[in-house]
mmCIF file of the N, C-alpha and C atoms, coordinates in Angstrom:
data_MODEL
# 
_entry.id   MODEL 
# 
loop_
_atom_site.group_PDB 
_atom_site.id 
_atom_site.type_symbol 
_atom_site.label_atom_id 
_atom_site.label_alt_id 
_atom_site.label_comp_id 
_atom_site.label_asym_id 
_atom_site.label_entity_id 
_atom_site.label_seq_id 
_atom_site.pdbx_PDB_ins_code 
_atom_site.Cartn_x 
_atom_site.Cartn_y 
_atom_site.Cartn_z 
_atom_site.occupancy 
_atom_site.B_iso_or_equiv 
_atom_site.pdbx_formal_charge 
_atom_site.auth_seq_id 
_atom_site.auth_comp_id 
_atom_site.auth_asym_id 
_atom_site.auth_atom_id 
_atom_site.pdbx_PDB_model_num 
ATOM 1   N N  . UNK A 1 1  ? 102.717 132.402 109.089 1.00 0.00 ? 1  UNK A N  1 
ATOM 2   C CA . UNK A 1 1  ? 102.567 131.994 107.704 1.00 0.00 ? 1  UNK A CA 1 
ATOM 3   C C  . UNK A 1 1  ? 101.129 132.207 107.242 1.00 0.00 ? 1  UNK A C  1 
ATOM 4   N N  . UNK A 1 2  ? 99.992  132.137 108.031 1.00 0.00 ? 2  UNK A N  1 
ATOM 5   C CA . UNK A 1 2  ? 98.997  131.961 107.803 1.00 0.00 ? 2  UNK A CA 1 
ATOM 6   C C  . UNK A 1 2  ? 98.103  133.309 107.562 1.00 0.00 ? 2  UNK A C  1 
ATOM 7   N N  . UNK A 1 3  ? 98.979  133.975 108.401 1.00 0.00 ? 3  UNK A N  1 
ATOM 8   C CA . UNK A 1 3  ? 98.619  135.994 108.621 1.00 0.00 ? 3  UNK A CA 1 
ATOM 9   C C  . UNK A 1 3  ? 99.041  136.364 107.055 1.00 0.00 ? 3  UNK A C  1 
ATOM 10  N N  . UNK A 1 4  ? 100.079 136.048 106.393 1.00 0.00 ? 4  UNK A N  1 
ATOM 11  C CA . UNK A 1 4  ? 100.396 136.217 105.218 1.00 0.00 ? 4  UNK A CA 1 
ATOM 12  C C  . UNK A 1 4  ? 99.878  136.232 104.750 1.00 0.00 ? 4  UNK A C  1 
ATOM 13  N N  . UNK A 1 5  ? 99.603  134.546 104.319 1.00 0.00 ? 5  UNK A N  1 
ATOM 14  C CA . UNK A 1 5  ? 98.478  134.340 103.672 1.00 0.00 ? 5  UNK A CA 1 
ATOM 15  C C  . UNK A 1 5  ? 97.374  134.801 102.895 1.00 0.00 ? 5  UNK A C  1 
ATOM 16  N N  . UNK A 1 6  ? 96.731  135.437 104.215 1.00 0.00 ? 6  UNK A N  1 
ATOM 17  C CA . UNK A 1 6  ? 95.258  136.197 104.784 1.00 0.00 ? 6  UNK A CA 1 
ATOM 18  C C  . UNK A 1 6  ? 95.954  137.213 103.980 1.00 0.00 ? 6  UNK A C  1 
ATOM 19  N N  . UNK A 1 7  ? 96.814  137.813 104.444 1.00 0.00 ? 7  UNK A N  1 
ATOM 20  C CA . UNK A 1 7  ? 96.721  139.356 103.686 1.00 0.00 ? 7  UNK A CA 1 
ATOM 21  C C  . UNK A 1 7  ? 97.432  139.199 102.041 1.00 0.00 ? 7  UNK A C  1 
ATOM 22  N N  . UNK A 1 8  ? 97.743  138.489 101.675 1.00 0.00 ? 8  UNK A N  1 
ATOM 23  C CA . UNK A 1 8  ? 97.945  138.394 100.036 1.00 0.00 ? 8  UNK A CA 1 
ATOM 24  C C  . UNK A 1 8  ? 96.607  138.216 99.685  1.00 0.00 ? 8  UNK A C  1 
ATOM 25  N N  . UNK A 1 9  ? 95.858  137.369 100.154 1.00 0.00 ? 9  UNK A N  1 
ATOM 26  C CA . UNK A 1 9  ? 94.716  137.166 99.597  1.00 0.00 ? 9  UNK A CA 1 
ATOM 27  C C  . UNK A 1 9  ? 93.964  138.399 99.920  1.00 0.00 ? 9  UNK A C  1 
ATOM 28  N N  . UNK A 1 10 ? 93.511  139.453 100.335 1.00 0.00 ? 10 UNK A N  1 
ATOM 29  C CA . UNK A 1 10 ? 92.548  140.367 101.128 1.00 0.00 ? 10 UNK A CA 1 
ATOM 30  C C  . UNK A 1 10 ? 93.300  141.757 99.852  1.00 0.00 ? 10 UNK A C  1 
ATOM 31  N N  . UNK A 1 11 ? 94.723  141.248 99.700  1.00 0.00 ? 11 UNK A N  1 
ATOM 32  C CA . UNK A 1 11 ? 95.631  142.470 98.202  1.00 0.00 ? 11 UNK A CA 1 
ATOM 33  C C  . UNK A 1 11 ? 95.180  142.083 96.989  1.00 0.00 ? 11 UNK A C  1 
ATOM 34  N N  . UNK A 1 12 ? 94.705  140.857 97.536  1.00 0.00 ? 12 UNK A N  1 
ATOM 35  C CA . UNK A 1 12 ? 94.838  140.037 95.514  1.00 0.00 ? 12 UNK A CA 1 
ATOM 36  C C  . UNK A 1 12 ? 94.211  138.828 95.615  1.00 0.00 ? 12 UNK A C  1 
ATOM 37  N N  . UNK A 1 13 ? 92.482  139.336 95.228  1.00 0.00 ? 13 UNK A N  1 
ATOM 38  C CA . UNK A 1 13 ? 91.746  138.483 95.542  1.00 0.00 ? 13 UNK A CA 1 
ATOM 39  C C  . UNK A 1 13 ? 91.627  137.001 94.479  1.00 0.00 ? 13 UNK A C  1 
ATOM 40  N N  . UNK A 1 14 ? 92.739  137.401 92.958  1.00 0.00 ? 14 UNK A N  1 
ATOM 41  C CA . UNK A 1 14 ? 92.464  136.246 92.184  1.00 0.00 ? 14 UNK A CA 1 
ATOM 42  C C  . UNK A 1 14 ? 93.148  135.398 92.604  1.00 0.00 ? 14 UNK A C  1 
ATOM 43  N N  . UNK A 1 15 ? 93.873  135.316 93.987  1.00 0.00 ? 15 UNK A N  1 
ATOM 44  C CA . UNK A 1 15 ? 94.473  133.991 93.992  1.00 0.00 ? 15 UNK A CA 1 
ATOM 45  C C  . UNK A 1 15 ? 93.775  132.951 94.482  1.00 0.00 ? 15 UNK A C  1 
ATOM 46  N N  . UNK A 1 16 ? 92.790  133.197 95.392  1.00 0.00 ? 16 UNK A N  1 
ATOM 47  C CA . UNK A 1 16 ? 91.523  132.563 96.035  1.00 0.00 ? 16 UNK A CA 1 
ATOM 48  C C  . UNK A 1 16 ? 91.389  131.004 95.165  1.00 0.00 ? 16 UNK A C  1 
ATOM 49  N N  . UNK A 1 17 ? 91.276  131.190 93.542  1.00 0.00 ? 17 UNK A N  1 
ATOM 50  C CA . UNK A 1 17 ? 91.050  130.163 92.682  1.00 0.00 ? 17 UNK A CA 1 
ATOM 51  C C  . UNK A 1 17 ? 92.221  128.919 92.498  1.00 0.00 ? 17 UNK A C  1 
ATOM 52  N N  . UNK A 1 18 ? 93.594  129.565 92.662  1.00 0.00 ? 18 UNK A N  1 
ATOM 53  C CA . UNK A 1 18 ? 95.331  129.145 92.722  1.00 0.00 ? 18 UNK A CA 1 
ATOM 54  C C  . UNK A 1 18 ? 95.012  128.485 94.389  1.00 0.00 ? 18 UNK A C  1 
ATOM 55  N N  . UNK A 1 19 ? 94.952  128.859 95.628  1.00 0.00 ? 19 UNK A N  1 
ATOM 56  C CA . UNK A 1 19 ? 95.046  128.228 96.693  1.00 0.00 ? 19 UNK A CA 1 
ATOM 57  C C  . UNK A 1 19 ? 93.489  127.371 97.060  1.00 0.00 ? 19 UNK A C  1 
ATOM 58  N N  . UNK A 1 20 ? 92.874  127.440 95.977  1.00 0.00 ? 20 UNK A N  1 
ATOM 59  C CA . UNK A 1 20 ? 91.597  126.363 96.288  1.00 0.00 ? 20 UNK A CA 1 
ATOM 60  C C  . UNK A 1 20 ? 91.999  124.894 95.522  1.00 0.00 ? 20 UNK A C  1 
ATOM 61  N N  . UNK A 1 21 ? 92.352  125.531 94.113  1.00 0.00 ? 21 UNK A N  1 
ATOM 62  C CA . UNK A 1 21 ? 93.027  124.087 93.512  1.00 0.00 ? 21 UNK A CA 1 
ATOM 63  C C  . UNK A 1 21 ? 94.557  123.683 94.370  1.00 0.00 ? 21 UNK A C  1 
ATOM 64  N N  . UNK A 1 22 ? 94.959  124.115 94.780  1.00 0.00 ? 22 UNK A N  1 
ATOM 65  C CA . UNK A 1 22 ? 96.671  123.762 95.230  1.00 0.00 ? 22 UNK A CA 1 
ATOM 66  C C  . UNK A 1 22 ? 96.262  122.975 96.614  1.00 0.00 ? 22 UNK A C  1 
ATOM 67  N N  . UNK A 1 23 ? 95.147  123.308 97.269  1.00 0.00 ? 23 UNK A N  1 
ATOM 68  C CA . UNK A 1 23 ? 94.849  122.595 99.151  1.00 0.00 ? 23 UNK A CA 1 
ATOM 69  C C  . UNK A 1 23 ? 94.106  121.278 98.193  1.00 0.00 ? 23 UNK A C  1 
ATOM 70  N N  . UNK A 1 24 ? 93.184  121.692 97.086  1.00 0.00 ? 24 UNK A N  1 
ATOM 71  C CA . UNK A 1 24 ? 92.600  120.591 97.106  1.00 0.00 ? 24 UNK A CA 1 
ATOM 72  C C  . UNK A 1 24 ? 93.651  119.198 96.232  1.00 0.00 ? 24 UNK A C  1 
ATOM 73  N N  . UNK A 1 25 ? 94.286  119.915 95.742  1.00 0.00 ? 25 UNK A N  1 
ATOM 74  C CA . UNK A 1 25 ? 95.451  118.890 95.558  1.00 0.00 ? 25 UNK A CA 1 
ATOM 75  C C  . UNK A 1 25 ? 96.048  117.757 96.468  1.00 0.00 ? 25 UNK A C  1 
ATOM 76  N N  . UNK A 1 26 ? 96.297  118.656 97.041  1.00 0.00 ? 26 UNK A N  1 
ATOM 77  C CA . UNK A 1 26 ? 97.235  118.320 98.557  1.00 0.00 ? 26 UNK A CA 1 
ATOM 78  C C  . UNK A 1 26 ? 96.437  117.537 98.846  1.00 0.00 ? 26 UNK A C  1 
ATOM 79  N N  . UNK A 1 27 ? 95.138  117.938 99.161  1.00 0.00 ? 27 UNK A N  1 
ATOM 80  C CA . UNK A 1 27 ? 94.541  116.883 99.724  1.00 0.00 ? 27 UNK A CA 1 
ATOM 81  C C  . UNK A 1 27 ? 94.136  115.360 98.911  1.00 0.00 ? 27 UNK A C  1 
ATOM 82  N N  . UNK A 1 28 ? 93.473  115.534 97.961  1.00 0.00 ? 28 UNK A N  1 
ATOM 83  C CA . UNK A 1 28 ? 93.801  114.575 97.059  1.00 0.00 ? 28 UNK A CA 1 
ATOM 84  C C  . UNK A 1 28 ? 95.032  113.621 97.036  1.00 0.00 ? 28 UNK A C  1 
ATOM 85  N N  . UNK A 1 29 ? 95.839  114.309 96.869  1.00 0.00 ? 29 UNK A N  1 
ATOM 86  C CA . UNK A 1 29 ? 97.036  113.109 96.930  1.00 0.00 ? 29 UNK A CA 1 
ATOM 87  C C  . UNK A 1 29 ? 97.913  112.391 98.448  1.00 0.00 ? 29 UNK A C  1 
ATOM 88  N N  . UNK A 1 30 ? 97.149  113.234 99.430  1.00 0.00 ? 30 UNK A N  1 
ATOM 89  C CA . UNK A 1 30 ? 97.621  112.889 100.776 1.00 0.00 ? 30 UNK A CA 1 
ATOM 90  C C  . UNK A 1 30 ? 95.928  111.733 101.044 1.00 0.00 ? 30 UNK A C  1 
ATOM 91  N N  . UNK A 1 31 ? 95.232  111.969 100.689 1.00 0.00 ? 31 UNK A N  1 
ATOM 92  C CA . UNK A 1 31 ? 94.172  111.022 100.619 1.00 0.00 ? 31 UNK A CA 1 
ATOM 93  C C  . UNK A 1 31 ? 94.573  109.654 100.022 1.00 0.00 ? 31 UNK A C  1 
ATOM 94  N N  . UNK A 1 32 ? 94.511  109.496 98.502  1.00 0.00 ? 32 UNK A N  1 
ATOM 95  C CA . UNK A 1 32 ? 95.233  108.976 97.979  1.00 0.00 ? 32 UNK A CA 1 
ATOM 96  C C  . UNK A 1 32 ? 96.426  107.610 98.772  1.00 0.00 ? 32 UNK A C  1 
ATOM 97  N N  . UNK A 1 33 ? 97.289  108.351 99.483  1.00 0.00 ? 33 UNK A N  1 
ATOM 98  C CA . UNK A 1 33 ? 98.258  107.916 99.420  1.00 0.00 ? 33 UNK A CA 1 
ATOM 99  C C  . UNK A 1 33 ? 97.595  107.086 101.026 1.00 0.00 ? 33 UNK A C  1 
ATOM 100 N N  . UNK A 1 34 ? 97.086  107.326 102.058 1.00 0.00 ? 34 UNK A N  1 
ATOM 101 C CA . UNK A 1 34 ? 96.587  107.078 102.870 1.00 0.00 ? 34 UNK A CA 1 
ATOM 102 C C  . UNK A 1 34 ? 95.849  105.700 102.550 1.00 0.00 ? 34 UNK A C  1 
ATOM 103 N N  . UNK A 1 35 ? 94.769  106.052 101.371 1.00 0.00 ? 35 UNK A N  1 
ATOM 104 C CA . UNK A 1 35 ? 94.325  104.837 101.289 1.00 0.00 ? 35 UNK A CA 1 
ATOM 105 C C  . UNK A 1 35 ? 95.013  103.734 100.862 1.00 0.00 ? 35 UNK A C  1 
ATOM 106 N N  . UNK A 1 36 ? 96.183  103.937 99.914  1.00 0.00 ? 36 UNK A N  1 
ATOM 107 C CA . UNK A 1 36 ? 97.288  102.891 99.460  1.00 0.00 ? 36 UNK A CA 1 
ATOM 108 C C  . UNK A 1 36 ? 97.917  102.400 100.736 1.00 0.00 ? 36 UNK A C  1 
ATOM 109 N N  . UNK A 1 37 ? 98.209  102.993 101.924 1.00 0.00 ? 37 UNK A N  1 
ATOM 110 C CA . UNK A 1 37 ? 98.826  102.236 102.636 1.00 0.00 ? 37 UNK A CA 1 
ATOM 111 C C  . UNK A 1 37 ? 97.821  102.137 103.932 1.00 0.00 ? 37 UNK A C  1 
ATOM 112 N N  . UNK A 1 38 ? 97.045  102.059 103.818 1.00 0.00 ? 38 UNK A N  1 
ATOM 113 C CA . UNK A 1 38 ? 95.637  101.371 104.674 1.00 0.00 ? 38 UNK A CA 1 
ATOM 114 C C  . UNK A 1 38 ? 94.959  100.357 103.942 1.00 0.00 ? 38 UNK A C  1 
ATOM 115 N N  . UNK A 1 39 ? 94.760  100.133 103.036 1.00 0.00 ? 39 UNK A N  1 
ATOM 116 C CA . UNK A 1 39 ? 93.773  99.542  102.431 1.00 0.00 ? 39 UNK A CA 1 
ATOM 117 C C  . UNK A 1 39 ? 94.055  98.351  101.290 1.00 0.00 ? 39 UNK A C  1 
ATOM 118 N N  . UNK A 1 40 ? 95.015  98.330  100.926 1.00 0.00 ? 40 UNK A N  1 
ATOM 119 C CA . UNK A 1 40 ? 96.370  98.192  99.715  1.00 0.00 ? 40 UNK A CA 1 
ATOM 120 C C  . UNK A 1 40 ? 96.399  96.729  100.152 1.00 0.00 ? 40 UNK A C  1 
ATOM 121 N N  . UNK A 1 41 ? 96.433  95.198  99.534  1.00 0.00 ? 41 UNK A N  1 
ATOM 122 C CA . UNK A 1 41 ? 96.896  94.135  100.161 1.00 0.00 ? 41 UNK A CA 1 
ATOM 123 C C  . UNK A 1 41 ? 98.208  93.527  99.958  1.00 0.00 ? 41 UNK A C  1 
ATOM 124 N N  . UNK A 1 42 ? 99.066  94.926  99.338  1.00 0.00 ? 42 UNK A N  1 
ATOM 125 C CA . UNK A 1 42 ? 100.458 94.921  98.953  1.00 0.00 ? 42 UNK A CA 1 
ATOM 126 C C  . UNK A 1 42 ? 100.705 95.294  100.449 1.00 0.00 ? 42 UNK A C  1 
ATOM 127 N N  . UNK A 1 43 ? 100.379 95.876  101.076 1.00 0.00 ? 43 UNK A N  1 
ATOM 128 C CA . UNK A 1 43 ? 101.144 96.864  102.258 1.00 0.00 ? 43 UNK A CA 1 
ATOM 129 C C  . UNK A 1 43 ? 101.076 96.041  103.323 1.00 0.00 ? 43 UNK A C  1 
ATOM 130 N N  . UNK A 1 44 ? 101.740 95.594  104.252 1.00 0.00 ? 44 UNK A N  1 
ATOM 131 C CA . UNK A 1 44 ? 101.454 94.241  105.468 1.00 0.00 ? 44 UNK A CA 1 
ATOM 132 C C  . UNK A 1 44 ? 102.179 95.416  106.079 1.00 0.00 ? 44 UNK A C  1 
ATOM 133 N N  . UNK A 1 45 ? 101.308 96.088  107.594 1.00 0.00 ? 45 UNK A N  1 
ATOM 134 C CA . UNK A 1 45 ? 101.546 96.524  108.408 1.00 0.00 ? 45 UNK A CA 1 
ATOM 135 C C  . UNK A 1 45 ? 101.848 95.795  109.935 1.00 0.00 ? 45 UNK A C  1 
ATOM 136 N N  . UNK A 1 46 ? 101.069 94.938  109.724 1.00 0.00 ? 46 UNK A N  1 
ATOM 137 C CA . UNK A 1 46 ? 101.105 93.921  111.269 1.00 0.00 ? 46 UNK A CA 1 
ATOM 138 C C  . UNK A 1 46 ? 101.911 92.695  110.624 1.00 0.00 ? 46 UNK A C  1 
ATOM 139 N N  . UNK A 1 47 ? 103.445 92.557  110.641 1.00 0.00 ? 47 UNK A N  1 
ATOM 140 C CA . UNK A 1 47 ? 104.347 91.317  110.036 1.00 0.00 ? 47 UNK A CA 1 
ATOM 141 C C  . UNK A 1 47 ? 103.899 89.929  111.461 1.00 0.00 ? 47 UNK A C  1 
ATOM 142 N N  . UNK A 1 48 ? 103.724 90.325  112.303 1.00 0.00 ? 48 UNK A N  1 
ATOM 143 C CA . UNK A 1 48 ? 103.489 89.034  113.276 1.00 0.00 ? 48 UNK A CA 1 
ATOM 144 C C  . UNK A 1 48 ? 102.054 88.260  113.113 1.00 0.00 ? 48 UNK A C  1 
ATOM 145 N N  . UNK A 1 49 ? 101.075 88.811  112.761 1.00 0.00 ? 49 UNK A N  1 
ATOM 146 C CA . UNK A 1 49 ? 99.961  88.106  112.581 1.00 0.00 ? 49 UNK A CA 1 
ATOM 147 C C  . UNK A 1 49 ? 99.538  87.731  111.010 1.00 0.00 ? 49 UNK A C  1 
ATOM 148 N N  . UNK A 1 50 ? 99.691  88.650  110.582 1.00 0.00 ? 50 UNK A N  1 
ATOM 149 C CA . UNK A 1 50 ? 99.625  88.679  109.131 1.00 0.00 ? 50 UNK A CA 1 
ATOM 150 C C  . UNK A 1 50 ? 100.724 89.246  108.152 1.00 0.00 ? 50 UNK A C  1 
ATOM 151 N N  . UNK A 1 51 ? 101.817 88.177  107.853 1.00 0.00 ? 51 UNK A N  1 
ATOM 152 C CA . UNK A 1 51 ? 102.785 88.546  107.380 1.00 0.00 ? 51 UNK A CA 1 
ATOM 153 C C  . UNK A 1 51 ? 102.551 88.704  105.549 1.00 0.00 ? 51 UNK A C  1 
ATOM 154 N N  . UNK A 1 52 ? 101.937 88.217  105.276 1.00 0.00 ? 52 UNK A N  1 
ATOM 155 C CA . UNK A 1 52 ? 101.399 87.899  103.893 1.00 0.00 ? 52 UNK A CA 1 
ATOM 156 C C  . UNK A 1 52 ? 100.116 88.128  103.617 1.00 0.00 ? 52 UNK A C  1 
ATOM 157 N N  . UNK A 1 53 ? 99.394  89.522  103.587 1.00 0.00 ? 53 UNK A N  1 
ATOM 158 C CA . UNK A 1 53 ? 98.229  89.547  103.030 1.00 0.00 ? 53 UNK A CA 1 
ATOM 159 C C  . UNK A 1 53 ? 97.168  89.445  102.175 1.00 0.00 ? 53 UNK A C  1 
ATOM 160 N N  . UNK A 1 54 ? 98.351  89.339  101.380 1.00 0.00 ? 54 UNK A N  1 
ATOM 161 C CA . UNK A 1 54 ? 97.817  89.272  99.585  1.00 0.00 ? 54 UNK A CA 1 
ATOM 162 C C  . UNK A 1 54 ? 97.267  87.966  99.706  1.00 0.00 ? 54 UNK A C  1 
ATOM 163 N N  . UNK A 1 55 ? 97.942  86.607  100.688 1.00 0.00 ? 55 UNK A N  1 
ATOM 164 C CA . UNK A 1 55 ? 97.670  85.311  99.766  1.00 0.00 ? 55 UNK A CA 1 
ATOM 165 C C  . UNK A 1 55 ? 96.571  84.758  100.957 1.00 0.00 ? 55 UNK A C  1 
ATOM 166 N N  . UNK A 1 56 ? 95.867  86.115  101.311 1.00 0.00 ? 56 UNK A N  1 
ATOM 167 C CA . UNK A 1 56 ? 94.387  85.792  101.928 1.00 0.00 ? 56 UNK A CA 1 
ATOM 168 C C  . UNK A 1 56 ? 93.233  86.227  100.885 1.00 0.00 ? 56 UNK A C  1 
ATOM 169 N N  . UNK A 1 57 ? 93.578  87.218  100.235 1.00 0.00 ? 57 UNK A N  1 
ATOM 170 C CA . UNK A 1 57 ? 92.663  87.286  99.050  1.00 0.00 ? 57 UNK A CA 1 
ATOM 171 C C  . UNK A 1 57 ? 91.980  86.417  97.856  1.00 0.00 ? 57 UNK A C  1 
ATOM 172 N N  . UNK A 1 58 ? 90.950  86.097  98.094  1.00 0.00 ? 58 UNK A N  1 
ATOM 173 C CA . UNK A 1 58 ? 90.622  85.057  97.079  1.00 0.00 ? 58 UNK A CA 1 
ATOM 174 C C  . UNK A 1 58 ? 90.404  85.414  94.926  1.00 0.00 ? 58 UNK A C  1 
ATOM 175 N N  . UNK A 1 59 ? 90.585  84.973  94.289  1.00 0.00 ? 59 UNK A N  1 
ATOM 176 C CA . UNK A 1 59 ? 90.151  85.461  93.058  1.00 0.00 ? 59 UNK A CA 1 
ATOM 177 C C  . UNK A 1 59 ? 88.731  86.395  92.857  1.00 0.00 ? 59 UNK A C  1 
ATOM 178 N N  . UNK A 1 60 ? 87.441  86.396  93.521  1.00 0.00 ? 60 UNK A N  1 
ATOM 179 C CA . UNK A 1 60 ? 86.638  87.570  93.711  1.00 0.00 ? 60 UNK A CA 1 
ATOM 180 C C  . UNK A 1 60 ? 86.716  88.250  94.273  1.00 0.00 ? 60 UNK A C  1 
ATOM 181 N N  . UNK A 1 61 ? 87.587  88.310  95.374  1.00 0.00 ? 61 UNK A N  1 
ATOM 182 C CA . UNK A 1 61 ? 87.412  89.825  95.746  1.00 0.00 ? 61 UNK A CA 1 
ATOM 183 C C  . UNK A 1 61 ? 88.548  90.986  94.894  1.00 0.00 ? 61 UNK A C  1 
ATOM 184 N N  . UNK A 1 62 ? 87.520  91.899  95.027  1.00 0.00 ? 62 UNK A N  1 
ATOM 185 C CA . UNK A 1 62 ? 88.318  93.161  94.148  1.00 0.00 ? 62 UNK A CA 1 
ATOM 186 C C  . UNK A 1 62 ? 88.797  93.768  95.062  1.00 0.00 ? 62 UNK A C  1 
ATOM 187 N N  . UNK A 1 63 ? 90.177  94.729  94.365  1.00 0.00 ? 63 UNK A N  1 
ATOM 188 C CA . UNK A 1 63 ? 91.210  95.584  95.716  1.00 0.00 ? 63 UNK A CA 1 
ATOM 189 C C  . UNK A 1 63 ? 91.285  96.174  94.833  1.00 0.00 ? 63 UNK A C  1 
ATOM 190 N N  . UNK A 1 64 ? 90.519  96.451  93.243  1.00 0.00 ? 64 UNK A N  1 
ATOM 191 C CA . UNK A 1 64 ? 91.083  98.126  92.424  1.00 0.00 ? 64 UNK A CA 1 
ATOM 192 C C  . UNK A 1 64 ? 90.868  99.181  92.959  1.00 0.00 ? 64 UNK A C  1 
ATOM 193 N N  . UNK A 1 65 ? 90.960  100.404 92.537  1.00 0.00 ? 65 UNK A N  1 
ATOM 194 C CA . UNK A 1 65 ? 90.472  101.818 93.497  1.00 0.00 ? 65 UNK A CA 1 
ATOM 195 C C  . UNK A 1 65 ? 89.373  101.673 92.369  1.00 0.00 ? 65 UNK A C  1 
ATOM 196 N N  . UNK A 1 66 ? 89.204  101.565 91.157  1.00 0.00 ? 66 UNK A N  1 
ATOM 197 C CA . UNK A 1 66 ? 88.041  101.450 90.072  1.00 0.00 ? 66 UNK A CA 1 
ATOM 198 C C  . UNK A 1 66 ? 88.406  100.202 89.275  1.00 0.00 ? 66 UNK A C  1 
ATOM 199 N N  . UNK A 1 67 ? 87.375  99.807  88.918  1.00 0.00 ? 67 UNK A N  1 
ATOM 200 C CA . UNK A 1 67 ? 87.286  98.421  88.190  1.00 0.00 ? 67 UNK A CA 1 
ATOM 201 C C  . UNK A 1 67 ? 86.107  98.626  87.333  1.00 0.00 ? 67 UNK A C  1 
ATOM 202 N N  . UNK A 1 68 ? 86.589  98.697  86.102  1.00 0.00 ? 68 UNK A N  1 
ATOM 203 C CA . UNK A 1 68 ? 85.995  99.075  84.920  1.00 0.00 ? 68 UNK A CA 1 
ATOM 204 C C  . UNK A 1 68 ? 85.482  98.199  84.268  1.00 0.00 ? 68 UNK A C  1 
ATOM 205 N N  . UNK A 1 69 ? 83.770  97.525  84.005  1.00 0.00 ? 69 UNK A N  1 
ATOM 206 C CA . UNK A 1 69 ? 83.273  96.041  83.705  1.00 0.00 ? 69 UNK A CA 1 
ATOM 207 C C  . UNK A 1 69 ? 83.871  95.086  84.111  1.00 0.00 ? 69 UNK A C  1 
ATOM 208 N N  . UNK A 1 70 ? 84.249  94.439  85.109  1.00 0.00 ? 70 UNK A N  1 
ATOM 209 C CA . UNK A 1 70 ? 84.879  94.034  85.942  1.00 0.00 ? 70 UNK A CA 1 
ATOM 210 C C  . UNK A 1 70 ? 84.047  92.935  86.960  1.00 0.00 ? 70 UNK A C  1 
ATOM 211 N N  . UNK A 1 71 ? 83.833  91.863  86.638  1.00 0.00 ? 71 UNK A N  1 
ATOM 212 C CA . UNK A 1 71 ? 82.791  91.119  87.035  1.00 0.00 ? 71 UNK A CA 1 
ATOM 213 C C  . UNK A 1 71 ? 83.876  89.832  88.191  1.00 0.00 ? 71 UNK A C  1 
ATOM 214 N N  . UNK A 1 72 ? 84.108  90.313  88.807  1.00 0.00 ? 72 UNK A N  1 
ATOM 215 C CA . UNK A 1 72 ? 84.788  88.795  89.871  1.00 0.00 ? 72 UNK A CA 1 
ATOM 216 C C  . UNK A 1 72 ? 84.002  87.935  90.344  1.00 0.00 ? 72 UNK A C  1 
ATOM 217 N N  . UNK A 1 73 ? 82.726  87.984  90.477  1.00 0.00 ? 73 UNK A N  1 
ATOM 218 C CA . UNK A 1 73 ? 82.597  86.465  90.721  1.00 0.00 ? 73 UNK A CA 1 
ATOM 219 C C  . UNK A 1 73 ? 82.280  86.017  89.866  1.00 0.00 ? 73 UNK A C  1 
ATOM 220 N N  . UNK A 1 74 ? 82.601  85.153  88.435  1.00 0.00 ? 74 UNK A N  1 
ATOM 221 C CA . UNK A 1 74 ? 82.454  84.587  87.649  1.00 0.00 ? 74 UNK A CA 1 
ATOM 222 C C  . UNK A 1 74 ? 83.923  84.142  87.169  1.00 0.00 ? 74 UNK A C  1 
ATOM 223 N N  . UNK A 1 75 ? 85.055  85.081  88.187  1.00 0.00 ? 75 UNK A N  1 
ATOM 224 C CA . UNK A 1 75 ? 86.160  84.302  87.907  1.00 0.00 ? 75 UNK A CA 1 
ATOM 225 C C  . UNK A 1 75 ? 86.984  83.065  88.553  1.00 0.00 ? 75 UNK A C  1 
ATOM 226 N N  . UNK A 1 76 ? 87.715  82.078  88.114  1.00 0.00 ? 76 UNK A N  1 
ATOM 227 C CA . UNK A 1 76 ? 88.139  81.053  88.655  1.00 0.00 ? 76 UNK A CA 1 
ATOM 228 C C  . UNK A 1 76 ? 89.701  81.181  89.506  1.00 0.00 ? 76 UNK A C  1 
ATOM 229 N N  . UNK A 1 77 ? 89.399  80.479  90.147  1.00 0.00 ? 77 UNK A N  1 
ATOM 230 C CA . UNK A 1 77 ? 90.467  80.050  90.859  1.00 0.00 ? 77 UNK A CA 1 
ATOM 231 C C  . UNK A 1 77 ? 91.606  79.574  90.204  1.00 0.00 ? 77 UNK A C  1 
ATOM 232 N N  . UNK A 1 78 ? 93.362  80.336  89.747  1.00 0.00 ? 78 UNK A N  1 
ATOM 233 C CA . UNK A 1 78 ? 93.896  80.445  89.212  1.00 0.00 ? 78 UNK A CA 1 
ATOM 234 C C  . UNK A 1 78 ? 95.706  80.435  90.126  1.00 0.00 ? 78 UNK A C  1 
ATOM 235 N N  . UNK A 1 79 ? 95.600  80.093  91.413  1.00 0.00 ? 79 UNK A N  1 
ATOM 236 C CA . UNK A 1 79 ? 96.842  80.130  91.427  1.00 0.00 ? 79 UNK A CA 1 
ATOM 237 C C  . UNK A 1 79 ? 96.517  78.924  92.756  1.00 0.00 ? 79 UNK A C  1 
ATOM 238 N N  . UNK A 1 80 ? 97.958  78.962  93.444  1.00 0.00 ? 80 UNK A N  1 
ATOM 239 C CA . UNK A 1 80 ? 97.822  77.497  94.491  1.00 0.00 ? 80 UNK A CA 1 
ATOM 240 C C  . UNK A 1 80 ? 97.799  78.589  95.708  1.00 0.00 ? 80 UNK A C  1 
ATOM 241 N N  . UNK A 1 81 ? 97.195  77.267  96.789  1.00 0.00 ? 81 UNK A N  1 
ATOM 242 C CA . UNK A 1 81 ? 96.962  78.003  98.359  1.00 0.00 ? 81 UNK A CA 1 
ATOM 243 C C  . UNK A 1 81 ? 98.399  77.986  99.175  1.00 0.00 ? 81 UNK A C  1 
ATOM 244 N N  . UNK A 1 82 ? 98.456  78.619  99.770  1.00 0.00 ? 82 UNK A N  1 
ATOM 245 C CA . UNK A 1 82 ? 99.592  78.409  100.720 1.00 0.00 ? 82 UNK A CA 1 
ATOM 246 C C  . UNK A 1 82 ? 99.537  78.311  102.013 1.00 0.00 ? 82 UNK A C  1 
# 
C-alpha cells in the first residue's frame, strides 16, 4: 500500500498538499479522541477503585479542553457530597 503510495506521489506531485492535510486529520481526531477517553471525568476506566469520577471533582477544578474567561476559583460550591 505504501509502494503505491510513493509512486502516485513521485507521478503527481500535487497530491503531497491532499495527503498532508488528510494524515494530519487523522491525526487530529485520533488525538482528540484519546484525550476524551484518558483524561475525560465522564470516562471511569478502573470501575473497582474509582467507580464514579466525576463526583471527585470539586467546583474549581476545570476539565474543558478550552475555557474561555473562565475563572474557577471564585466559584461556589453548588451541589451535595456523596
Amino acid at each position: 500500500m505504501l509502494q503505491f503510495v510513493w509512486h502516485q506521489v513521485k507521478r503527481h506531485p500535487s497530491l503531497i498538499p491532499l495527503l498532508l492535510f488528510i494524515g494530519s486529520g487523522a491525526f487530529g481526531a485520533s488525538f482528540y479522541v484519546m484525550r476524551l477517553a484518558m483524561f475525560s471525568p465522564d470516562v471511569s476506566w478502573d470501575k473497582k477503585n474509582n467507580p464514579e469520577p466525576w463526583n471527585r471533582l470539586g467546583p474549581k477544578d476545570q476539565y474543558k479542553f478550552v475555557a474561555v474567561n473562565a475563572d474557577y476559583t471564585k466559584l461556589e460550591k453548588d451541589r451535595p457530597d456523596f
